[in-house]
C-alpha positions in Angstrom: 82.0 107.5 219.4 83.1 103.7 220.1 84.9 102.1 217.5 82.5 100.2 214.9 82.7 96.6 214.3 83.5 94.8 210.7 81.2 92.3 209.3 81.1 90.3 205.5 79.9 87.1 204.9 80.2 86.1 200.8 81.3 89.3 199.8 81.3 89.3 195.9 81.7 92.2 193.8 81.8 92.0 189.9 82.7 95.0 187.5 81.9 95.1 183.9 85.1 96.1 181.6 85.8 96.1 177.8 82.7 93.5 177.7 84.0 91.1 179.9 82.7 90.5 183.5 85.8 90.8 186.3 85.8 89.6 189.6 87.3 91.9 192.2 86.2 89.7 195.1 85.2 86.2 195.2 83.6 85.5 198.4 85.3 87.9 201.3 84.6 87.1 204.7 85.9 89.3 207.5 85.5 90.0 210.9 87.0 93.3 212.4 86.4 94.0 216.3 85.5 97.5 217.5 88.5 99.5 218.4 90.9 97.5 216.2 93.6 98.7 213.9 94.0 96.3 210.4 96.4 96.3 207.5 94.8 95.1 204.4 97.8 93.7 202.2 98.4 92.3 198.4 99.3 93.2 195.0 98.0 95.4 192.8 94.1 93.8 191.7 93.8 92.1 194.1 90.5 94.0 195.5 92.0 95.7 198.4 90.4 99.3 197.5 87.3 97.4 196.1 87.0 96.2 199.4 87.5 99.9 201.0 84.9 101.2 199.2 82.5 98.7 199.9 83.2 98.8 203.8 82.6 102.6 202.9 79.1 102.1 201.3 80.7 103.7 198.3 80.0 100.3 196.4 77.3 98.1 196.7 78.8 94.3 196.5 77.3 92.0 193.6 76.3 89.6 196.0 77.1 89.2 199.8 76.6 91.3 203.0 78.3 94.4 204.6 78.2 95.4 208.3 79.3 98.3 209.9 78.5 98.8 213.6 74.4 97.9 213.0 74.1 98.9 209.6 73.8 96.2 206.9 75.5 98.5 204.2 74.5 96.8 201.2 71.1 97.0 202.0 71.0 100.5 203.5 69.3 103.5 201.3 71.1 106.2 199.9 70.3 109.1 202.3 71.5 106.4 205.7 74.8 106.0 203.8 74.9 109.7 203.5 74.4 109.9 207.0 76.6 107.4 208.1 79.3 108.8 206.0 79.3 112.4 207.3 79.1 111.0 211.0 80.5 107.7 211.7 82.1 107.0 208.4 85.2 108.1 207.3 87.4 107.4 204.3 90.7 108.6 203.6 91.6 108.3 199.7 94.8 107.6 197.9 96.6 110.9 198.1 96.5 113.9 200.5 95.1 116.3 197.9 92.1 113.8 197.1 91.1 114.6 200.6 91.5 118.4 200.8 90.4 121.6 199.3 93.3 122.8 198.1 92.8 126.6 197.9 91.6 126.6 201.6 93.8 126.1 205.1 93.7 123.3 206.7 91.6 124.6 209.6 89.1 125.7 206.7 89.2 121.7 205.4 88.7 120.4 209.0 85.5 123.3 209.2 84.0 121.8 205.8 84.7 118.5 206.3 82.7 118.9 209.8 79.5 120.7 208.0 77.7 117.8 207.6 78.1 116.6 211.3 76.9 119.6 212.8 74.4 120.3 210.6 73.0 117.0 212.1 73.7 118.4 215.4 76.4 116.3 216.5 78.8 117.7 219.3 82.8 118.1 217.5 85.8 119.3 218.6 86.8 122.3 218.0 89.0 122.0 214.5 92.2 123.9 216.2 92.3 120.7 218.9 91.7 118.4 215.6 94.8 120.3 214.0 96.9 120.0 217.5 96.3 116.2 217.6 97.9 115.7 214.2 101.2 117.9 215.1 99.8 120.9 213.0 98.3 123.1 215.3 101.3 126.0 214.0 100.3 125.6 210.7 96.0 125.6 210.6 96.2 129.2 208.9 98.7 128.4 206.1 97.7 127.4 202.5 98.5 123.8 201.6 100.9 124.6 198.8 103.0 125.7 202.2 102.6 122.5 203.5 105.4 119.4 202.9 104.4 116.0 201.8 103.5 114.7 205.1 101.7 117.9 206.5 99.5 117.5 203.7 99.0 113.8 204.8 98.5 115.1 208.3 95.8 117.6 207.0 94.3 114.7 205.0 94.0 112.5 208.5 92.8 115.2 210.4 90.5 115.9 208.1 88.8 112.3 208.3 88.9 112.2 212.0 87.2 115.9 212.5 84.2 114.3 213.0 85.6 111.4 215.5 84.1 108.3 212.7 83.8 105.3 214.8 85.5 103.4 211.4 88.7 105.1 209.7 89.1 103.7 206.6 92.9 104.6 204.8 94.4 103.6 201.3 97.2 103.8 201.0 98.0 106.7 203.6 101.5 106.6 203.8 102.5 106.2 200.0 105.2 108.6 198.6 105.9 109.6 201.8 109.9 109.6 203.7 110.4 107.4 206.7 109.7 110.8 209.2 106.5 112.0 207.6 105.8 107.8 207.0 106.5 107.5 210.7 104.4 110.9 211.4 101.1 109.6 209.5 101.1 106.3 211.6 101.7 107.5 215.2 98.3 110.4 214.3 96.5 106.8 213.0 97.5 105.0 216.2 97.2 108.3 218.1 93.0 108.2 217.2 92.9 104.0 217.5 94.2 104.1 221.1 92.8 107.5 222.2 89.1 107.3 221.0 88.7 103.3 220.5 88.2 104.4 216.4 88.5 101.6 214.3 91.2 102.1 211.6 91.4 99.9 208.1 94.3 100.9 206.0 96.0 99.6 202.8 99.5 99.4 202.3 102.1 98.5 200.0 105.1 99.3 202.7 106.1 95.8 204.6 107.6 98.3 207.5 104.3 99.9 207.5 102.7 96.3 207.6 105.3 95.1 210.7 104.2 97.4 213.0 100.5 97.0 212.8 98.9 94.4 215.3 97.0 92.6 212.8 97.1 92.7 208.8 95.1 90.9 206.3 96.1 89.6 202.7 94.4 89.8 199.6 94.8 87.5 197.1 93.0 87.0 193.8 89.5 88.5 195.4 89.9 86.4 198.6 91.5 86.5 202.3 94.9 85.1 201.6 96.2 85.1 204.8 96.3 87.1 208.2 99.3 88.2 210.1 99.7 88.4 214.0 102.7 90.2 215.8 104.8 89.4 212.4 103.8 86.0 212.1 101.8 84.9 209.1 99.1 82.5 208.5 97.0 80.7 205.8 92.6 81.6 206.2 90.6 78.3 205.6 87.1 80.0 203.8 83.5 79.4 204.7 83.4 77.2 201.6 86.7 75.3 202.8 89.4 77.2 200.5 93.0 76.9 201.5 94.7 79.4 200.1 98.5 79.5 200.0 100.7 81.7 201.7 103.2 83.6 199.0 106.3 81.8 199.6 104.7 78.7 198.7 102.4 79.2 195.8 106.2 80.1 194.4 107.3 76.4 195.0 104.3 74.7 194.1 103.1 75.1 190.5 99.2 75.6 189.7 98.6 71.2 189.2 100.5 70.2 192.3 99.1 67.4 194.1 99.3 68.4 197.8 98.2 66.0 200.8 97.3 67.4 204.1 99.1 65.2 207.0 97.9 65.2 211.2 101.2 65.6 212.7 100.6 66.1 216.6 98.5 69.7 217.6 99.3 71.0 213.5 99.3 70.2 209.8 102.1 69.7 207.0 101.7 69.9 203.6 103.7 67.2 201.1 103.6 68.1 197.8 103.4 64.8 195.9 106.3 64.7 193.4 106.0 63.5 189.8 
């Protein structure tokens, strides 16, 4: 199917820990186009898996919309986000073994992971073409424990795409992984973006992960932080008309800094006013 388009508008989503209310995102708005392939980017906390599951229907956001393709997530029943999760749906968790049965080959995994979808009568590709597109059609019949790193990884990829999703969703899909099977895991992603039009969201930690993707998008402190275009970075101005700063800056300005905002020509400066 066509690659499925990204909506949020206000996207808040509050957890309850240890008593105390905690804010994983604080107003996300985001726009993904069908067929695009995104980077989300930031530290650890930031809300860059919060935001996964959410875009996943996993989560239901505190306050704030979701839409996927024409399905307004957060408002969607239970048994549509089943449906839409076995279908057009996929999300690939942190580590290849959260993503597989690990007693079963990965043509079995592809086969189970498919049930759903063809129980609903969908039309699939045959798992063994699934395997082939990953680069492990000569292993589909060996147990995972046979499998390196990065096979598993593979397995964990073709798994997600057995049921050609119209939204990939990754965390963190090439963690722990060496440059090859690194390198391996993101020509299969691109491989699915390019062939079928799939729309693929991924987290990473890796900046050479983050250099190659055509667009990324930084989290910082619950919000859009920033966007990246063909290695060039840039600040987000919010719905509400927050500015956030881009990393190397919030290091030279201190929280108090009185900033002004100057027309210069076509762009903007910044001049930090200095006590």
């Amino acid at each position: 199917m066509p690659g499925l388009e990204i909506r949020t508008r206000g996207l808040v989503h509050i957890y309850h820990a240890d008593g105390h209310d905690v804010a994983a995102l604080s107003g996300v708005d985001l726009h993904v186009t069908p067929g695009e392939m995104v980077g989300l980017l930031g530290p650890s906390g930031s809300g860059k898996s919060t935001l996964m599951s959410l875009l996943a229907g996993v989560l239901r956001p505190s306050a704030g919309k979701v839409f996927v393709g024409g399905t307004e997530l957060s408002a969607a029943p239970p048994r549509d986000l089943d449906r839409l999760r076995a279908t057009e749906i996929a999300l690939m968790l942190q580590g290849a073994g959260r993503n597989l049965l690990p007693h079963a080959t990965p043509d079995d995994n592809v086969r189970f992971a498919q049930h759903p979808a063809r129980r609903a009568g969908r039309p699939l590709t045959d798992p063994r073409e699934v395997l082939a597109e990953v680069g492990l059609a000569d292993h589909a019949d060996r147990p995972l424990s046979e499998l390196t790193p990065g096979g598993l990884q593979l397995a964990a990829v073709a798994v997600a795409i057995s049921t050609r999703p119209g939204l990939l969703l990754c965390d963190e899909p090439t963690s722990q992984l060496d440059h090859a099977a690194r390198d391996q895991v993101l020509a299969a992603l691109a491989h699915v973006n390019r062939t079928y039009g799939t729309t693929v969201v991924l987290v990473t930690h890796d900046p050479d992960v983050a250099r190659v993707l055509p667009r990324t998008v930084t989290i910082r402190d619950g919000r859009i932080g920033g966007e990246g275009r063909s290695g060039e970075e840039y600040a987000v101005v919010t719905a509400d008309g927050f500015l956030p700063l881009l990393g190397h800056l919030r290091e030279g300005l201190p929280p108090g800094t009185l900033v002004r905002i100057h027309e210069v020509g076509d762009h903007y400066e910044l001049r930090p006013e200095r006590p």
